[in-house]
N, C-alpha and C positions, 0 to 999 in steps of 0.2 A: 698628288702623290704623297706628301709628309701628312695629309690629313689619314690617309688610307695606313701609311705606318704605325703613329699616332694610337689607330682602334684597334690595330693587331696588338700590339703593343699592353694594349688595356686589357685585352682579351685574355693572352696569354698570362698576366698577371693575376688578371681574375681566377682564373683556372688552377693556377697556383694556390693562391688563399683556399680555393674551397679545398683540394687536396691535403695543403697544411690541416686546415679543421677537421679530418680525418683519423680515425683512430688507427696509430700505425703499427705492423705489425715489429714482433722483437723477438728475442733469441738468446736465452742463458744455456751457458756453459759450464758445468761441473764434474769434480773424481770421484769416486765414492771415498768414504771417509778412511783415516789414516792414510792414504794413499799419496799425499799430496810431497812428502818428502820421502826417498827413495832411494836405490844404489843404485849405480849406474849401470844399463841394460834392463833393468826390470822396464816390462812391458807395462805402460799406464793406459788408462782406460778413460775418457771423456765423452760425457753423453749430453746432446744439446736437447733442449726443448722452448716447441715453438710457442708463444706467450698466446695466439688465437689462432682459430681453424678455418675466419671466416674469408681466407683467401686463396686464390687458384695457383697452379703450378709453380708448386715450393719446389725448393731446392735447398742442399745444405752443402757450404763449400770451405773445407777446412784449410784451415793457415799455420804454418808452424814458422814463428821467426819473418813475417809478412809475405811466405812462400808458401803457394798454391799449391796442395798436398795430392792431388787429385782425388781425393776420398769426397761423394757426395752424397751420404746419409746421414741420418744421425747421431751414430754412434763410430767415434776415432778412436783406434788401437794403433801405440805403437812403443816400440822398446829405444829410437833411434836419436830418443830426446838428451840433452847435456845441462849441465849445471848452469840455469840463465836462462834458458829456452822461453818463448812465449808460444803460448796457442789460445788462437781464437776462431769462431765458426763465423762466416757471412751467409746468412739468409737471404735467398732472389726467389721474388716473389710476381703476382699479377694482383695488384690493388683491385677497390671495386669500381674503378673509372675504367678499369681496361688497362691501364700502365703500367709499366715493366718498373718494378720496384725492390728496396734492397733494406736491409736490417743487418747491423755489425752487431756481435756477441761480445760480455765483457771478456778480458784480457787473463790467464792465467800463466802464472811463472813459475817452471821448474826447478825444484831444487834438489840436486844431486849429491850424496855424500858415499864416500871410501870405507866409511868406518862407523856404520849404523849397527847398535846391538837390537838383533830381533827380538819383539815383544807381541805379547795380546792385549786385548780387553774384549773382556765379558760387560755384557747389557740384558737385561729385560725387556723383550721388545713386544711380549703378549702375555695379559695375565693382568695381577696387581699384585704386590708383596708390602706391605702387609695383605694375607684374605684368609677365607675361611680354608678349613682344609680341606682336600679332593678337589680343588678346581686346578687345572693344567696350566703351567708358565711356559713357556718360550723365550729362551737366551738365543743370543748372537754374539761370536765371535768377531772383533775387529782387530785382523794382525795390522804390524807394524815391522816393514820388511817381511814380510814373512814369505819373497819368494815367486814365484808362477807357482806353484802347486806347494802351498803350504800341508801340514799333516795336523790334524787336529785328534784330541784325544778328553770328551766330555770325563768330567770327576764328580762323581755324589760323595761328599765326607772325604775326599784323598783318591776314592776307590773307583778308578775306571770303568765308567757304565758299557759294559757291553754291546758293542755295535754302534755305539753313540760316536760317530767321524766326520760330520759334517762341519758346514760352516753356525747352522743352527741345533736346538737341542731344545727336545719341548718332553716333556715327564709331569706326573703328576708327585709332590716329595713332602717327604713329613715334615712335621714341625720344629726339626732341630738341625735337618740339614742343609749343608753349604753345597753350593753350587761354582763348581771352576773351571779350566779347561787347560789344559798343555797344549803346545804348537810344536813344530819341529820345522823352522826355517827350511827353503829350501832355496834362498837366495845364496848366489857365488861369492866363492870367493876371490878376493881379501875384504869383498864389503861387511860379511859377517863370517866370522872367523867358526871353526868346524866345530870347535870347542866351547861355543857358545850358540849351536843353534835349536835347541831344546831349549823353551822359554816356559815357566806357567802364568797362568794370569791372575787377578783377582777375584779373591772369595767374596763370593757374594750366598749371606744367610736369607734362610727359609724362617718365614714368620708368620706363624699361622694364630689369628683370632679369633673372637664370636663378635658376633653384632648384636645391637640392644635394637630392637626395633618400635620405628614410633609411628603415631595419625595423629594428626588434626585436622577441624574442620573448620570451614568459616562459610557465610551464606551470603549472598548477596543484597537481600533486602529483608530487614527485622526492623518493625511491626511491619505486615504484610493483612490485604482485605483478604476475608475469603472468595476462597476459589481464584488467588491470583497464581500465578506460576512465579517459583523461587528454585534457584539452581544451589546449592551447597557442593563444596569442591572439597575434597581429602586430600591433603600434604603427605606422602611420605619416607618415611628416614627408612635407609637399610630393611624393606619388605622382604628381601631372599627369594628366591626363584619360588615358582609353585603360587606365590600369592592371594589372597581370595578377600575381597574386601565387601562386607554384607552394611546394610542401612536398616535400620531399624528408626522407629516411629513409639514413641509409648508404650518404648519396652515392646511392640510388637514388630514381628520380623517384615520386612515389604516385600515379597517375591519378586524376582525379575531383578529388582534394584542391586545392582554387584558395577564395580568400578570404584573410580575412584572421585565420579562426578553422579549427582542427585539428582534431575531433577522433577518436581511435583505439584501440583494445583490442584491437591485432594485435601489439607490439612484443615481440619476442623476448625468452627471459630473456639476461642477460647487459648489456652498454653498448652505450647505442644512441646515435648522433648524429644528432640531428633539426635544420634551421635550414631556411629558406624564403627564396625569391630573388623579388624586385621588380624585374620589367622594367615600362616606359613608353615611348607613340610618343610623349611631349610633348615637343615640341621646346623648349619652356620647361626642361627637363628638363638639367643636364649630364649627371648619371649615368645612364641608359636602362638602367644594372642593376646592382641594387644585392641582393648577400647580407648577411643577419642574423647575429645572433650566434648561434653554436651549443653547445644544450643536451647537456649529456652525463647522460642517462636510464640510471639504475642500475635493472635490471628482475628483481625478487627470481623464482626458479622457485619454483612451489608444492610446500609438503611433502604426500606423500599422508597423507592424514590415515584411521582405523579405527577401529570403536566395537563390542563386543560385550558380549552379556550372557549369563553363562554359571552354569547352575543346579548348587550346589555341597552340596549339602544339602535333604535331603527330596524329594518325588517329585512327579513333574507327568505324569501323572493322579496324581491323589493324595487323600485325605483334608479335606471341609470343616475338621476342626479340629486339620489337623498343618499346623505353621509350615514353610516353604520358603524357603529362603537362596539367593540368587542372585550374585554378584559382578561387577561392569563393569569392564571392559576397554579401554584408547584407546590409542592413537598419534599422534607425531606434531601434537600439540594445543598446543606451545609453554610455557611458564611457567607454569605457576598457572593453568591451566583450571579453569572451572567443569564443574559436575556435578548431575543432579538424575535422581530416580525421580520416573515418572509410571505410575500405576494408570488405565484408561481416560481419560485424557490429564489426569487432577487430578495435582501435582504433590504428593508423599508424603513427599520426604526431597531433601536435598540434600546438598553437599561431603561424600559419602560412595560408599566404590566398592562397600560392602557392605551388602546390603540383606536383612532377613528379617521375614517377614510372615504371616500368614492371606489364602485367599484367596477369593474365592465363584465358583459356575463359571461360565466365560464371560469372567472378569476378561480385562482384556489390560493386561500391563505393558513398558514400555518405558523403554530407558536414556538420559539425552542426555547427549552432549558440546558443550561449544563455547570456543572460546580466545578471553580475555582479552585477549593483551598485542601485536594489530592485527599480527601476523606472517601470512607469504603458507605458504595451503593450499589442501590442493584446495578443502575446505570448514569454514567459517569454526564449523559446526555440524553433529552426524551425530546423529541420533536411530534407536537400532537397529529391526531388525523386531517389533512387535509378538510376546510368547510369549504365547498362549491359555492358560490357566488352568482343568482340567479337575477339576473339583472334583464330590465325590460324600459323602453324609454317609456314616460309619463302622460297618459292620456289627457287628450283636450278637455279643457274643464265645459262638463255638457249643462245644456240648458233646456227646461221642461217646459210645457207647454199643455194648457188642458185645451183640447178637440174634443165637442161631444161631450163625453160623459167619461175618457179616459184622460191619460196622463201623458204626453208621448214627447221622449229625451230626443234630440236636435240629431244624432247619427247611432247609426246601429250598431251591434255590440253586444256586452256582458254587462250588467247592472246590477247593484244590490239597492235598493230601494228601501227607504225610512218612513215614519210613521212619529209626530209629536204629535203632543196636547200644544203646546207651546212653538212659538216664533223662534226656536234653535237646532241649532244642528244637535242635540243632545238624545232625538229620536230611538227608537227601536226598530230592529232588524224586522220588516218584512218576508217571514219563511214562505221561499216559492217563487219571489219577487225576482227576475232575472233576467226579463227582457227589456226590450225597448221600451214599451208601452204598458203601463200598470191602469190596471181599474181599480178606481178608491173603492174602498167601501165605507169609509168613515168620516165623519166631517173631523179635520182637522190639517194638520201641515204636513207636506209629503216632500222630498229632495231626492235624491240618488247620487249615488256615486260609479263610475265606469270603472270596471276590471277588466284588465288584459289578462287575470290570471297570475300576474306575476307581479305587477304593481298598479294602483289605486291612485284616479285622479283625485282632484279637492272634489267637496258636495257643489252639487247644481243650485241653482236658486229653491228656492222656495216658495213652494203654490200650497194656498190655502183653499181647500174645501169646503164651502158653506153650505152648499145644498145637494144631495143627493137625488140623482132621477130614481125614483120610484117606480114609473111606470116603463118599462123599457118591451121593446120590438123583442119578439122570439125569434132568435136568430135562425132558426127552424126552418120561420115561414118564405125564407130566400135564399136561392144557391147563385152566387156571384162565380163568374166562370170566364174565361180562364185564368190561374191565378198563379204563378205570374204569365202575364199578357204581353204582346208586344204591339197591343194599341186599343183594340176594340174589346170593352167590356160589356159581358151578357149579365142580367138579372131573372134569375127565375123565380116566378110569387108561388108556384104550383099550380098555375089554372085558373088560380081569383085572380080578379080585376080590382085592382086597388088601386089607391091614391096616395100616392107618398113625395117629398120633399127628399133630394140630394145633394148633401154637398161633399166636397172634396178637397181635403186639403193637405197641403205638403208638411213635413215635418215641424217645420219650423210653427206648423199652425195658420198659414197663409191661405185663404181662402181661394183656391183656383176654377174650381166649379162649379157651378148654381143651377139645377136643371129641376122642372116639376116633370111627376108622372103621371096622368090624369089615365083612370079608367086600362090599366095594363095587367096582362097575369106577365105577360115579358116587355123588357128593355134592353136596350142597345144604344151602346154610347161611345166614342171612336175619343181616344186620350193619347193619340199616338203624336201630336204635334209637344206634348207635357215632355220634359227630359226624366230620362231613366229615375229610376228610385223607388223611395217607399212611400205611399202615400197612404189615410185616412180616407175611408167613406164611413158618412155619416146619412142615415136613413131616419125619417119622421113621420109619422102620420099625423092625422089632420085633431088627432087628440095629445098630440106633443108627444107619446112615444117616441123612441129614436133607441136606436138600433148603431155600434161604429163595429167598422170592419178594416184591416189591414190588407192592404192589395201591393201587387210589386210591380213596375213598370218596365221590362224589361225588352229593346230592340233586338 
């Protein structure tokens, strides 16, 4: 049970603190002016206002003397007050929690007198005085006693404006005359005596001026690159109604451009003089046109600015695991520019114009420029064109093999094929040379290199050509069939019966088949036990001709 009190206890505390932190609502009370001391019976007038709107079912509950007046609006009228009296308004309200809530108004005290002499005062309460001439004032009369129904009597120079009986008094008036006004009390007596209750108030003089009118200008940024955008702002003194404020440019007018703000990113390179002219129809006005000060705009020409990136080392298409060296290139980029490599737009390296890397295919890399030290270009940053990055893994380094009377590289594929006088790789390009199997024609040293197209393994060994077959088989006189096979190969001679020597052999140069043909125009030979692949026939006749042919083994 005391634990259970205990968290009410907390609760209810808590709930308190957050309402405290609440902004609460409040309630002033005031007379209008002069009004505040009085004769006794004059009826006073108190009007409260509520300090926020942002809560529900107000109420206003007047107090006179800590006695609940029964009046609940804003505004309290009443003539029943004595000399001492207090009046204050209590505000009840609904908070934003939902709670029944309350705001006390400050406290005001009446004070009563027997023997108050009735007075006015005159005020300005629209216009200005000093101004120019033909613009309209508004006075206000504030009596002092003056009464439930005081009599008011406007005066221009002494001389009662006609029809002018209110409490306010608004004319347009020249430059020399005064402004006054008479009252005629209409408060009881003996608080103001009958023989005093005709009061006037104070003169208040008409003063009419001209105005000197002024511009200036100022801009936001001087030296400016071309073609930047610069705003220039005009200040101005006493423009007069009517106003019209023009921009000019080197003495020439800029259509459109009227305000009293510029702004432009047309200005030539070179000095430009920009200032702006202030006409007015106010006849308040002595100047009707006044020019500003003029700005002398130093406008930098941009330097063209060039960004390139140029592959100086290694090969693109090229090799997954040969490194490629590129270098960057700028212009015109000002002092101490920055620099960075970026690999599909991750940045890789920076303050460096020399870049070497690994790359995978597809990569795209790209170089950027951009200047530091706020100097005018074309652009402030270049990032070159994307280079693709054509990358292929490294073929097996192949190995050649002479079968016969040919050349033949260890796996199939794309070849470029060499040709020395000499035991080095320093040969010449073979035009034509592109297969597997090359037939020399020359005695001398022969290699190859594998292309995938996109990257180049190392050269193959090196076979030397000493002797060239001279007399060779007409490939003519034999149609080998089916080609590729998937086991049994046929030999067609055309109908002669000949005698030839066969051998067969596998890439590698491997001797796998030995057969003689005694007296055949055809042969037939079953190769389907051999595994798939490419193999060498090699054909001879009985005078050492010899004849090689490419066959495909395929189950």
């Amino acid at each position: 049970m005391i634990r259970k009190i205990t968290l009410l206890l907390l609760l209810l505390i808590g709930l308190h603190s957050v309402a405290d932190a609440q902004v609460r609502d409040s309630v002033t009370i005031s007379m209008p002016a002069f009004t505040d001391t009085t004769c006794p019976g004059t009826q006073l007038t108190f009007v409260a206002v509520q300090s926020e709107d942002t809560f529900t079912a107000v109420n206003y509950h007047w107090y006179t003397n800590n006695v609940y007046t029964g009046v609940f609006i804003d505004t309290f009228r009443t003539s029943a007050l004595s000399d001492g009296d207090s009046v204050f308004c209590m505000l009840t309200f609904t908070n934003s929690f939902g709670f029944a809530d309350s705001s006390m108004s400050n406290v005001i005290y009446i004070y009563r007198r027997t023997g108050i002499t009735p007075r006015v005062i005159v005020s300005l309460i629209a216009g200005s005085n000093p101004d120019c001439a033909g613009s309209p004032l508004t006075f206000q009369a504030y009596p002092v006693n003056g009464g439930l129904r005081p009599h008011y009597q406007w005066k221009v120079n002494g001389t009662p404006a006609v029809g002018d009986t209110n409490l306010t008094f608004t004319s347009i008036f020249g430059g020399t005359d005064t402004v006054s006004c008479e009252m005629v009390s209409s408060a009881t007596i003996p608080c103001a005596p009958r023989d005093n209750d005709t009061v006037q108030s104070n003169k208040i003089p008409i003063i009419h001026i001209h105005l000197t009118a002024g511009i200036s200008i100022t801009t936001t940024r001087n030296p400016i690159c071309y073609g930047t955008r610069d705003t220039f702002t005009a200040t101005l003194t006493n423009p007069g109604i009517g106003f019209r404020v023009s921009w000019y440019v080197d003495s020439a007018y800029i259509p459109g451009a009227v305000g009293n703000v510029f702004i432009t990113d047309s200005l030539r390179a070179g000095s430009r003089l920009v200032y702006c002219v202030l006409t007015t129809p106010d006849s308040c006005i002595v100047n009707d046109t006044v020019v500003s000060n003029v700005i002398t705009m130093t406008v930098i020409p941009r330097r063209p600015t060039a960004v390139s990136a140029t592959l100086i080392q290694g090969s693109n298409p090229g090799c997954l695991d040969s490194f490629v060296t590129f270098q960057g290139t700028y212009s015109n980029f000002g002092t101490a520019p920055s620099y960075s490599w970026y690999i599909n737009g991750v940045q890789v390296a920076i303050d460096t114009t020399i870049f070497r890397s690994l790359y995978a295919n597809g990569d795209l890399l790209t170089f950027k420029v951009y200047a530091t030290d706020n100097g005018c270009y074309t652009s402030d940053t270049l990032t070159t064109p994307a280079v693709l990055m054509i990358r292929d893994s490294t073929p097996p380094l192949p190995w050649i093999s002479l079968i016969g009377n040919v050349i033949v590289a260890t796996t199939g594929g794309h070849y470029t094929w060499y040709y020395s006088t000499t035991n080095t790789y320093s040969g010449t390009l073979i035009p034509g040379a592109t297969g597997q199997v090359n037939h020399p024609t020359a005695i001398g040293y022969y290699y190859c290199v594998r292309d995938t197209g996109n990257c180049f393994s190392l050269p193959s060994n090196i076979i030397y050509i000493s002797l060239l077959k001279v007399n060779e088989l007409s490939k003519e006189d034999v149609k080998i069939y089916p080609n590729p096979t998937t086991g049994i190969l046929n030999l067609d001679f055309g109908g002669q019966f000949v005698n030839r020597k066969m051998d067969i052999y596998n890439m590698v140069g491997q001797g796998l088949v030995h057969q003689e043909i005694n007296n055949k125009s055809h042969y037939e030979t079953d190769l389907s036990y051999l595994p798939e692949g490419n193999y060498i026939v090699v054909l001879r006749n009985e005078e050492g001709s010899s004849a090689t042919y490419r066959i495909t083994l395929s189950k």
